[in-house]
C-alpha positions as CSV (number, residue, x, y, z in Angstrom):
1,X,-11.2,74.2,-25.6
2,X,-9.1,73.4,-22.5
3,X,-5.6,74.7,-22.4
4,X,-3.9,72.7,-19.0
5,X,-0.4,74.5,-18.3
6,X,1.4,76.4,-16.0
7,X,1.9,80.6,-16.6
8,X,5.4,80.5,-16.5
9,X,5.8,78.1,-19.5
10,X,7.2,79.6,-22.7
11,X,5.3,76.9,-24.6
12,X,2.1,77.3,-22.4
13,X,2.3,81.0,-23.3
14,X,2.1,80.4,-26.6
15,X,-0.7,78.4,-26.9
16,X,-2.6,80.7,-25.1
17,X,-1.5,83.6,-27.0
18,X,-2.4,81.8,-30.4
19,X,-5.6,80.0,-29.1
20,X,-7.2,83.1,-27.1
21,X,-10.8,81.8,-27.1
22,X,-9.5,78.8,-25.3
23,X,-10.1,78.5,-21.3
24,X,-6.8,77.4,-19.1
25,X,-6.2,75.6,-16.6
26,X,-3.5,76.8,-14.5
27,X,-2.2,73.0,-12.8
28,X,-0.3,74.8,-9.8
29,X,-3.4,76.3,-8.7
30,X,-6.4,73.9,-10.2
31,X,-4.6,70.8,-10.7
32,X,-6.0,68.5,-13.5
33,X,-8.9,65.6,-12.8
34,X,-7.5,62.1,-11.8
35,X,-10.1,60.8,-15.0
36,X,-8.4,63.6,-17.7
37,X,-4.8,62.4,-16.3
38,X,-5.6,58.9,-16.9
39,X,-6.8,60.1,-20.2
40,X,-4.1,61.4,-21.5
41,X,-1.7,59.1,-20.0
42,X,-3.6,55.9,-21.5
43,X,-2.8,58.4,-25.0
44,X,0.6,59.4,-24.9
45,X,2.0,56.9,-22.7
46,X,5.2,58.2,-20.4
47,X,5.9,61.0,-23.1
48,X,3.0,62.9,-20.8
49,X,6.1,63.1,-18.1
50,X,8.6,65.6,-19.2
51,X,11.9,64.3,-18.2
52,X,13.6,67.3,-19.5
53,X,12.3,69.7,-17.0
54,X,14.0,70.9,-14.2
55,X,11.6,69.6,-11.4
56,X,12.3,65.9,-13.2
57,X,16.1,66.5,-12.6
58,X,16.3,67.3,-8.9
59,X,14.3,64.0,-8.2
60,X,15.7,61.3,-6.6
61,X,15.6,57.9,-8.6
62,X,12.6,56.4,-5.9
63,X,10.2,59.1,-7.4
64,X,11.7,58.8,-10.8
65,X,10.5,55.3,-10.5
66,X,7.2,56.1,-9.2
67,X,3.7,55.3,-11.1
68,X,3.8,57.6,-13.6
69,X,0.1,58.7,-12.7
70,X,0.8,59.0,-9.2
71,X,4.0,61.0,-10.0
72,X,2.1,63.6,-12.2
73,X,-0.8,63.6,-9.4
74,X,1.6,64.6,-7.2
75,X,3.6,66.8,-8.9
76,X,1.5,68.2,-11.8
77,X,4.7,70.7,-12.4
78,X,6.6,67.4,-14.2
79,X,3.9,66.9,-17.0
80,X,4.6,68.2,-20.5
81,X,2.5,70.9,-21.2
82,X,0.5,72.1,-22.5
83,X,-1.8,69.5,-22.7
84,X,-4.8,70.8,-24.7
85,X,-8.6,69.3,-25.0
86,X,-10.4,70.7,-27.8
87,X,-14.3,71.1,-28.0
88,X,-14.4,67.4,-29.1
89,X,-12.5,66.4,-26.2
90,X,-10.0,65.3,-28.4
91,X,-6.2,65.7,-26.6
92,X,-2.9,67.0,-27.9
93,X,0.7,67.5,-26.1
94,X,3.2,70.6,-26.2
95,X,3.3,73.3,-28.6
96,X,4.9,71.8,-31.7
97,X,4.3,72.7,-35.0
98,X,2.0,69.3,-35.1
99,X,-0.1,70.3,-33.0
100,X,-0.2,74.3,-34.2
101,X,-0.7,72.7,-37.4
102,X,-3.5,70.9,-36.1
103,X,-4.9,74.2,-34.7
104,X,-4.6,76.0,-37.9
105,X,-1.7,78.7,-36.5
């Protein structure tokens, strides 16, 4: 299992706290495959861009309106996280209690 975050996240910490077998991906330093991106962007659709985040906020409106893909290949920081890959490959998105539930925590 693949945990793709960022340290600093309170969510991201977490997951990783609950799921400590799991492996993660740290998308400052490592980034996330253009293939995995399109993965999960073809699943959850723009809710994979967290307009709620402070990096979202202090963009201008011609990167807002960027290719979502291209936006979060630049600027990994602006993806909801954590974005988790189980053994299956099977993906899930943030920390709620769907996706704890999911995870048996």
């Amino acid at each position: 299992m693949d945990i793709y975050g960022i340290k600093t996240c309170d969510s991201c910490r977490k997951a990783i706290k609950e799921l400590a077998d799991a492996n993660f991906v740290d998308l400052r330093k490592d980034g996330i495959s253009p293939d995995l991106l399109a993965r999960a962007y073809a699943k959850f659709g723009d809710a994979i861009v967290n307009k709620k985040s402070a990096t979202w906020r202090g963009f201008d409106d011609a990167t807002r309106a960027m290719d979502p893909l291209k936006l979060l290949t630049l600027n990994p920081t602006v993806m909801k996280r954590p974005l988790i890959m189980d053994d299956q490959g099977v993906l899930t998105l943030g920390w709620g209690t769907d996706v704890q539930e999911r995870f048996g925590v």
